[in-house]
PASEBA-1860 file (N, C-alpha, C; in nm, 3 decimals):
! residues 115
1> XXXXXXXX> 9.441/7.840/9.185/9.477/7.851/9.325/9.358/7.910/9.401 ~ 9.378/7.881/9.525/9.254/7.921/9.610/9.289/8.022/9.737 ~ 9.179/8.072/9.778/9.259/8.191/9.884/9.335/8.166/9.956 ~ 9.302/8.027/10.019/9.367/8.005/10.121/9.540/7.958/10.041 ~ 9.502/7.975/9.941/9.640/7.913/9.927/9.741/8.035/9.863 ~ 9.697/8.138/9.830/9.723/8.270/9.851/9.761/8.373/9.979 ~ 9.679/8.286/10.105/9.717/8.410/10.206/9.818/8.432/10.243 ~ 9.922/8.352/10.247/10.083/8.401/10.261/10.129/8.523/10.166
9> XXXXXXXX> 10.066/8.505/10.093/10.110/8.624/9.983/9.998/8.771/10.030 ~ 9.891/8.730/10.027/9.820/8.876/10.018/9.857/8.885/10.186 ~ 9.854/8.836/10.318/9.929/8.877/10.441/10.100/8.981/10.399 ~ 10.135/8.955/10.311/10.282/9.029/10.282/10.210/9.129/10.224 ~ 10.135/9.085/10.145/10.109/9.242/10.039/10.073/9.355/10.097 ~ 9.958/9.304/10.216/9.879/9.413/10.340/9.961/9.506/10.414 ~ 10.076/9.372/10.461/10.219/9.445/10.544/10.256/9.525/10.452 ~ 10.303/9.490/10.362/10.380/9.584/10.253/10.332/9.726/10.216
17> XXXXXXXX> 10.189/9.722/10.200/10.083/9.834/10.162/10.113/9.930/10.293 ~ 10.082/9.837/10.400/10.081/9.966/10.527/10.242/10.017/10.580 ~ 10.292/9.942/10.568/10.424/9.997/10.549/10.425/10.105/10.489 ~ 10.442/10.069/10.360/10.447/10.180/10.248/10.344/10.342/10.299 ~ 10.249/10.299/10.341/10.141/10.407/10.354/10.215/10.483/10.449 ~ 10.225/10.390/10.571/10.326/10.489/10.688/10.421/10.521/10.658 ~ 10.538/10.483/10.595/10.646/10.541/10.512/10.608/10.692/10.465 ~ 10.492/10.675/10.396/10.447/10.807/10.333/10.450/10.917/10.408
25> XXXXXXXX> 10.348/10.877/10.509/10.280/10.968/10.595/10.424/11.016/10.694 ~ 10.452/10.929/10.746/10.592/10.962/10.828/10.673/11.099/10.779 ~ 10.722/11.055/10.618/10.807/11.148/10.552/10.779/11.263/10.521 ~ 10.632/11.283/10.467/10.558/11.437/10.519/10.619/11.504/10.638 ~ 10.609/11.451/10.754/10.683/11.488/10.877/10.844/11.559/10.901 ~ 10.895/11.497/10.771/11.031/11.523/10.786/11.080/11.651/10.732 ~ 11.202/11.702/10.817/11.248/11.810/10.754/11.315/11.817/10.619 ~ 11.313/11.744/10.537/11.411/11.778/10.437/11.362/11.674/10.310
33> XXXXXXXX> 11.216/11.700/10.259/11.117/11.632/10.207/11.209/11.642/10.049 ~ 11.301/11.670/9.994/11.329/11.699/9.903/11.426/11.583/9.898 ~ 11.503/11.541/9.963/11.585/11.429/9.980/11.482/11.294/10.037 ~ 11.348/11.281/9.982/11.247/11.146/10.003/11.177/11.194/9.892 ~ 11.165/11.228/9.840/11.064/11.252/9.747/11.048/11.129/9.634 ~ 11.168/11.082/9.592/11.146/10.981/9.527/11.116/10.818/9.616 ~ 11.134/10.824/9.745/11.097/10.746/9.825/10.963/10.763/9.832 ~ 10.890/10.858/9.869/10.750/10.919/9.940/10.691/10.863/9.753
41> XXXXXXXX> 10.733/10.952/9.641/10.675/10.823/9.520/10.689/10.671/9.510 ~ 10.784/10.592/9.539/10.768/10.478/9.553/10.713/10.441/9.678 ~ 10.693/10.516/9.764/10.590/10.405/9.876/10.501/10.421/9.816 ~ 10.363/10.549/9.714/10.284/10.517/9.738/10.265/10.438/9.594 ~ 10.385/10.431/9.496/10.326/10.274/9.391/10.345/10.167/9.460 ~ 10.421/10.145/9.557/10.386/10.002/9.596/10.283/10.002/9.673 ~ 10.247/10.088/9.739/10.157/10.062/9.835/10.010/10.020/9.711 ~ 10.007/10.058/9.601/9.866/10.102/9.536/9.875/9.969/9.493
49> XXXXXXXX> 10.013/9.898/9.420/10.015/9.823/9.314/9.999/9.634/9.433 ~ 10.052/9.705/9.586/9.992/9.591/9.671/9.859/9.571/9.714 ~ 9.763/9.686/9.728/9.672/9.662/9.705/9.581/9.544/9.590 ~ 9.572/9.640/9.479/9.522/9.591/9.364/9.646/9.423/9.322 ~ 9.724/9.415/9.401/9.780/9.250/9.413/9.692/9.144/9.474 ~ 9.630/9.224/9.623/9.532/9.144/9.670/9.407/9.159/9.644 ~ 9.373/9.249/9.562/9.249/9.228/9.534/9.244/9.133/9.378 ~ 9.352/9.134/9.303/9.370/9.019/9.158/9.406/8.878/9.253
57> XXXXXXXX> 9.425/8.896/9.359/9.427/8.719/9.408/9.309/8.674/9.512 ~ 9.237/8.784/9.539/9.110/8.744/9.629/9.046/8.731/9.533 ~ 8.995/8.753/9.428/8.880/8.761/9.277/8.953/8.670/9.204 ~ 9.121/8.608/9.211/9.130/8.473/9.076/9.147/8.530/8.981 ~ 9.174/8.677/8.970/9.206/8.731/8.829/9.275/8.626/8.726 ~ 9.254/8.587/8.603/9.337/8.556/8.502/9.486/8.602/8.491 ~ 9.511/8.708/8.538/9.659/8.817/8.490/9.699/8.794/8.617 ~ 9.662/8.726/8.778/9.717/8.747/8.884/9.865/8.722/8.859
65> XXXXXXXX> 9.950/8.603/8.792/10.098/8.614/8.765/10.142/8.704/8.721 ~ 10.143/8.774/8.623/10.202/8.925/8.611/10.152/9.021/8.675 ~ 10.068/9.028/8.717/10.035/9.148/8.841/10.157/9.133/9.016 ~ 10.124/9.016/8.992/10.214/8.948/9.118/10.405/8.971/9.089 ~ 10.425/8.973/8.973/10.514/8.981/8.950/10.589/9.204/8.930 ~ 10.517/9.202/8.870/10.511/9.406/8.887/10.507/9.433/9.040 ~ 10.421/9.321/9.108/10.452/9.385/9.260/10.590/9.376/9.297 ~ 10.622/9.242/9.290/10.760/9.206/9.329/10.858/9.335/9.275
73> XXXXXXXX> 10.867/9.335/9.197/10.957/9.469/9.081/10.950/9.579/9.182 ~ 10.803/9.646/9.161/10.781/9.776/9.239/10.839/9.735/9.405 ~ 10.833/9.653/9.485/10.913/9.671/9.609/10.985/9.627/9.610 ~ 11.071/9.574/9.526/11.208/9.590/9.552/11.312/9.740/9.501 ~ 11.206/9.779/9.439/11.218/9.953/9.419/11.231/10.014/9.484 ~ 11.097/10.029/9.555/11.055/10.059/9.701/11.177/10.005/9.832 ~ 11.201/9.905/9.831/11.327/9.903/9.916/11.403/9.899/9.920 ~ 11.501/9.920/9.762/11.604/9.992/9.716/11.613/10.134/9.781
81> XXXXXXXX> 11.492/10.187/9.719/11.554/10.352/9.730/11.514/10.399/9.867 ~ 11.433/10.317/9.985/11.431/10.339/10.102/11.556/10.306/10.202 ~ 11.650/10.205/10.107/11.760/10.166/10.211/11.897/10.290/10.173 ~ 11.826/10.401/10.107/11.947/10.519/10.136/11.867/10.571/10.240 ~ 11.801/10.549/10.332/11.753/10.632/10.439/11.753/10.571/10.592 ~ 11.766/10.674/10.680/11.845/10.635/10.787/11.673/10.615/10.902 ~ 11.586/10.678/10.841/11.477/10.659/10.902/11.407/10.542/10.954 ~ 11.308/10.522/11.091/11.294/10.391/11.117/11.147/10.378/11.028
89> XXXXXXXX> 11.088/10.448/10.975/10.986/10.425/10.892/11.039/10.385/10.791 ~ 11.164/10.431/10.720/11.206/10.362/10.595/11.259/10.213/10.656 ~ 11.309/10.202/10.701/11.370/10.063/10.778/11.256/9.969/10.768 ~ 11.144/9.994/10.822/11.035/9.900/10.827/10.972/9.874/10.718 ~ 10.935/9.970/10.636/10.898/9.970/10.490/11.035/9.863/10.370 ~ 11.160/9.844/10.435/11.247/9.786/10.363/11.204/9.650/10.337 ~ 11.193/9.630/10.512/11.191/9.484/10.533/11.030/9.411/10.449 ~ 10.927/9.522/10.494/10.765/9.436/10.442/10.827/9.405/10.283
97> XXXXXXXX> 10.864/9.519/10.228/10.866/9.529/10.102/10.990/9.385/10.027 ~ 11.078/9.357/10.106/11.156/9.263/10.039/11.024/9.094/10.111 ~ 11.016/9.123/10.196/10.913/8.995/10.256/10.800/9.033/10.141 ~ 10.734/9.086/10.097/10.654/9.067/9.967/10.675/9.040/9.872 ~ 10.766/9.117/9.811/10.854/9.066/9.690/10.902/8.928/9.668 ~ 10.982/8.858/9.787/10.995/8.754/9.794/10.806/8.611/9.787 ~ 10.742/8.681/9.875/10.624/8.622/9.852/10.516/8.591/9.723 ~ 10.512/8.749/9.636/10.481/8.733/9.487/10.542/8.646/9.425
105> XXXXXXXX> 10.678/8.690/9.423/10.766/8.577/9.286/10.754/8.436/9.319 ~ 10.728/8.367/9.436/10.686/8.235/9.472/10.557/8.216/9.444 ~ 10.443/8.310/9.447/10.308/8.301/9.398/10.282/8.289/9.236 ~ 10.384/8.364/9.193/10.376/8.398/9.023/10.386/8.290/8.983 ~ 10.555/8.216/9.026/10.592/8.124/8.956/10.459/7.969/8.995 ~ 10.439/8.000/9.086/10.360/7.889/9.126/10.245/7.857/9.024 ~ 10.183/8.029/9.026/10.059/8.025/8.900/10.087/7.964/8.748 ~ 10.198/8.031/8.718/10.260/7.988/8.594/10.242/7.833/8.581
113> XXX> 10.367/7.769/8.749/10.346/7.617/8.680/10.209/7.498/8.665 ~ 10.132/7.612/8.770/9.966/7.531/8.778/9.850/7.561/8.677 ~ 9.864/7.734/8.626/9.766/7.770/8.526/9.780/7.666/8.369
END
């Protein structure tokens, strides 16, 4: 596959990453950091593991299908345990994160049936 035929996917992953990042940063802010804490950890594995998603599909990595696929996993984690929160930073972080997830597993499987 070629970038361009990737950018639907690494465009979600970016959203997803900065989401996640602001998620982070947001929840620092909040009073009652003890009830996010396992949120404030899953934004920043997805945020890391969306990164290093687009950088295994800008370089053609060999492993990009299972990398692509751990992303998917990790945000739907990520927007599992953000949708117990009433916050509009978690809210936004829900949505990138299921719009990525959904975008990997169509990239994975794609690699699979073309590699």
């Amino acid at each position: 596959m070629t970038r361009i035929q990737y950018q639907e996917c690494i465009d979600a992953c970016l959203e997803s990453m900065n989401a996640c990042n602001y998620s982070y940063v947001s929840s620092l802010k909040e009073y009652d950091l003890a009830s996010l804490r396992e949120s404030m950890r899953l934004d920043r594995e997805c945020a890391d593991i969306c990164s290093y998603a687009v950088q295994a599909m800008t370089r053609q990595s060999p492993f990009v299908a299972g990398i692509l696929r751990l992303c998917a996993e990790i945000c739907e984690a990520c927007a599992d345990e953000s949708s117990k929160h009433i916050h509009t930073h978690c809210q936004e972080c829900i949505d990138a994160c299921r719009r990525c997830a959904e975008a990997c597993r169509l990239i994975s499987d794609a690699v699979k049936v073309y590699a």
